[in-house]
C-alpha positions as CSV (number, residue, x, y, z in Angstrom):
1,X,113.6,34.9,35.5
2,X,114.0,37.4,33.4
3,X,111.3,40.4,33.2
4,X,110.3,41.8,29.8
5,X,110.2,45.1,28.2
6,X,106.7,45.2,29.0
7,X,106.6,44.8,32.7
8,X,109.9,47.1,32.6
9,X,107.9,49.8,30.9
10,X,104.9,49.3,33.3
11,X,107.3,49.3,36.2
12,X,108.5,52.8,34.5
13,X,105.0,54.1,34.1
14,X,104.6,53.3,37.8
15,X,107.6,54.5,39.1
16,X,107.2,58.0,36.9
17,X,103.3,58.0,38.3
18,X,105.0,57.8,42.0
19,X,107.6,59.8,41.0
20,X,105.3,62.6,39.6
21,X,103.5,62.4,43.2
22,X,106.4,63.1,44.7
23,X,106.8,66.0,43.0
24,X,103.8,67.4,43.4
25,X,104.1,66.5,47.2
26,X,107.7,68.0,47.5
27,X,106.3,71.3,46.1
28,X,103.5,71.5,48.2
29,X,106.0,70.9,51.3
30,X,108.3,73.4,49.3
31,X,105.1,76.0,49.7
32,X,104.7,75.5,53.1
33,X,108.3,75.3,54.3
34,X,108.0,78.7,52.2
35,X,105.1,79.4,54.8
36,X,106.4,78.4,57.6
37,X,109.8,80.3,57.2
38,X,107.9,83.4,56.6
39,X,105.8,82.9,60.0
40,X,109.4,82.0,61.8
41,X,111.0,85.4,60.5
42,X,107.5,86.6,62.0
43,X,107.3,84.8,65.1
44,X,111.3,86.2,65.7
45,X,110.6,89.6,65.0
46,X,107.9,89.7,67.5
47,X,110.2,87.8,69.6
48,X,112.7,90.5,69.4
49,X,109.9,93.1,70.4
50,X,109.0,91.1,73.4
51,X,112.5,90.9,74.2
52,X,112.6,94.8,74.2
53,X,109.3,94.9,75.8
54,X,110.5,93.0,78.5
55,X,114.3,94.4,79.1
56,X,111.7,97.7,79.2
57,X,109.6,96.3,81.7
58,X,112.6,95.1,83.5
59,X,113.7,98.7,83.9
60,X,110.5,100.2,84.8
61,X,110.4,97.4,87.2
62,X,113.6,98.3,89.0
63,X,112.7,101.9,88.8
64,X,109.4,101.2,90.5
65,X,111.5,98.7,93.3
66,X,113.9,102.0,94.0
67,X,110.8,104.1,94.3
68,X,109.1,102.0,96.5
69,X,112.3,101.7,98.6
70,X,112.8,105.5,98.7
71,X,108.9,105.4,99.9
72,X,109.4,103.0,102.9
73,X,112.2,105.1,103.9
74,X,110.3,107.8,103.6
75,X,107.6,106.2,105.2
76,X,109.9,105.1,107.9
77,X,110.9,108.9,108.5
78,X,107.7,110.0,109.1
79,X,106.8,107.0,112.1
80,X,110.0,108.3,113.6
81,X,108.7,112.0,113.3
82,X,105.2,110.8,114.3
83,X,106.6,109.2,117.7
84,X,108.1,112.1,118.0
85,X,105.8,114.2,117.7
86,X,103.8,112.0,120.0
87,X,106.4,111.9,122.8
88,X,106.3,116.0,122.4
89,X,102.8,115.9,122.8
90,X,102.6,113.9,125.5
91,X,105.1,116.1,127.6
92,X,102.9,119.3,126.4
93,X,99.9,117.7,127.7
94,X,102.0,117.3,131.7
95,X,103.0,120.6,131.2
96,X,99.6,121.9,130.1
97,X,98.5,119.9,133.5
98,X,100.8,121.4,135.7
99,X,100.0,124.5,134.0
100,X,96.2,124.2,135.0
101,X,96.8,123.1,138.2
102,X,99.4,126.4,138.8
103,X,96.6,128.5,137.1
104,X,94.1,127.2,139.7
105,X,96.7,127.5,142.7
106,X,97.4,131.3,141.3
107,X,93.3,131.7,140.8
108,X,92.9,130.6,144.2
109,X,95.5,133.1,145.9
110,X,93.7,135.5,143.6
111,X,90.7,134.8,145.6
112,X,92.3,135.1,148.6
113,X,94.3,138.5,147.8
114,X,91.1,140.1,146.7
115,X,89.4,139.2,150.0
116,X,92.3,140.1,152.2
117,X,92.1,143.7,149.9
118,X,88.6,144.0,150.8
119,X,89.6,143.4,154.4
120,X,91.8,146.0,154.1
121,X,90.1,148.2,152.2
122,X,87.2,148.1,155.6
123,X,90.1,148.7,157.9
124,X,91.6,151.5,155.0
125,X,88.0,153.3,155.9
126,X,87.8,152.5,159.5
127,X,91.2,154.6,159.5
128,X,90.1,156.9,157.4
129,X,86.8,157.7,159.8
130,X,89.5,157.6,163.0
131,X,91.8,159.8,160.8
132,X,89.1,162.7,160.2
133,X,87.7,162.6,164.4
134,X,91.5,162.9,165.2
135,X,91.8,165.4,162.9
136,X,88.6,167.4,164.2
137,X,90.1,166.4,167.5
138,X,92.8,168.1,166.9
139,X,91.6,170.9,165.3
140,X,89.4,171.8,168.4
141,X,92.3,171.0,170.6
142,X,94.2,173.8,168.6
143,X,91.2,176.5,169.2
144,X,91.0,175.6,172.8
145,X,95.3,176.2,173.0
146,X,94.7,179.3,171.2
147,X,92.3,180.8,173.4
């Protein structure tokens, strides 16, 4: 079988019809590989300014882990200093105790002192009134020797 000019030419016609498709395909893929290639070099360049972004954050984030360290440390300190502070307080307030109860002893033999001075201070008198009728005592026993 043998195939004529005709249906040679019609296969051509065909072929150059697909052919010409093809074409026009391809170059509408050629336009959007074109497309695409410029949203890859896109898509990388924000890439790379994540990636800098991120080794950024990165830093901050390891600057902001040291801080916090340095803060519990810190934090850490002052319980210490606050139990400490506690402990001190807690011995002022025996001592303030004791104080109170020495300062109410002391007020006490106060008391006492100021009664036994005003005991004193009657019997100071009594002696004084004894003193001044020995005295005139005497001093009339001195004009009756002198006479």
């Amino acid at each position: 079988m043998t195939i004529s000019n005709e249906e040679l030419r019609r296969e051509v016609g065909v072929v150059k019809t697909e052919n010409d498709g093809l074409k026009v395909e391809n170059n509408g893929l050629k336009v959007e590989v074109d497309g695409l290639k410029v949203e890859n070099n896109g898509l990388k360049v924000e890439n790379n300014g994540l990636k800098v972004e991120n080794n950024g954050l990165k830093v901050e984030n390891n600057g902001l882990k040291l801080e916090n360290n340095g803060l519990k440390v810190e934090v850490d300190g002052l319980k210490m200093e606050n139990n400490g502070l506690k402990v001190e307080n807690n011995g002022l307030k025996v001592e303030n105790n004791g104080l109170k109860l020495e300062n109410n002893g002391l007020k006490v033999e106060v008391d006492g002192l100021k009664v036994e001075n005003n005991g004193l201070k009657v019997e100071n008198n009594g002696f004084k009134v004894e003193n001044n009728g020995l005295k005139v005592e005497n001093n009339g026993l001195k004009v009756e020797n002198n006479k």
